[in-house]
N, C-alpha and C positions, 0 to 999 in steps of 0.2 A: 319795399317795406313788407316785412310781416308782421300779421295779426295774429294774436291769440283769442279763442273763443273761451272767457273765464265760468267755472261752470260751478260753483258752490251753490249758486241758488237752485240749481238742479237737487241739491239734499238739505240746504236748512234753510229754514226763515231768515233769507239773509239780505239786508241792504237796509241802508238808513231809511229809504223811500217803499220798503217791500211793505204793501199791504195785505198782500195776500198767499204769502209762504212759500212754498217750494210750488216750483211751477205743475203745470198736470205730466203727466204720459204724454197727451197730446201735444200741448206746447211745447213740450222738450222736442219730440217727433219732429214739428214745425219750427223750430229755433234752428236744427241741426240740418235741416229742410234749407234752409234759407241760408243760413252759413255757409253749405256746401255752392248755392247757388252762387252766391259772394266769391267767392275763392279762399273761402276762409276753411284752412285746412291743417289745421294745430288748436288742439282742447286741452285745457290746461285744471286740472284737478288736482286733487290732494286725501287723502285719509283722512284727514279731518274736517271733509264738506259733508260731513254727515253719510247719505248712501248716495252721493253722485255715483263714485265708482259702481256700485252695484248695477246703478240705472243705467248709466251710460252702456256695461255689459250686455243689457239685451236690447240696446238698442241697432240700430244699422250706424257703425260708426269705420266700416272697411276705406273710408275715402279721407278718413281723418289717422294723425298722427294726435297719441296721448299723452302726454307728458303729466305724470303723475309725483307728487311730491310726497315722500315718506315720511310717518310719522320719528321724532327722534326716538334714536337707538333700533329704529328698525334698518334692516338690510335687503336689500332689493334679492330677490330668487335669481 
């Protein structure tokens, strides 16, 4: 079985239960920390989770595969 690591809350105040918004730097850091430790090695974003994509950019993500979903009408490069 694979897991995907779903990462909108990494750019907007997202979840029925989120009290406290988009996660830090750090716990993103430590999410992706842990994930990796897991075997969890597929991150699943989108253009419209706000600036996950951005963050996730500088983050250390060499050990993860991305799977990014494109806004409509846009075209993959």
């Amino acid at each position: 079985m694979k897991l995907a690591l779903g990462t909108a809350q990494f750019g907007l105040d997202y979840g029925i239960s989120n009290t406290t918004g988009k996660v830090s730097d750090h716990e993103l850091q430590q999410i992706l920390q842990v994930a990796d430790e897991e075997g969890i090695t597929l991150l699943d974003t989108a253009q419209a989770y706000g600036d996950a994509e951005s963050r996730l950019g500088v983050m250390s993500t060499k050990d993860f595969q991305v799977i990014s979903k494109l806004a409509p009408g846009t075209t993959a490069a």
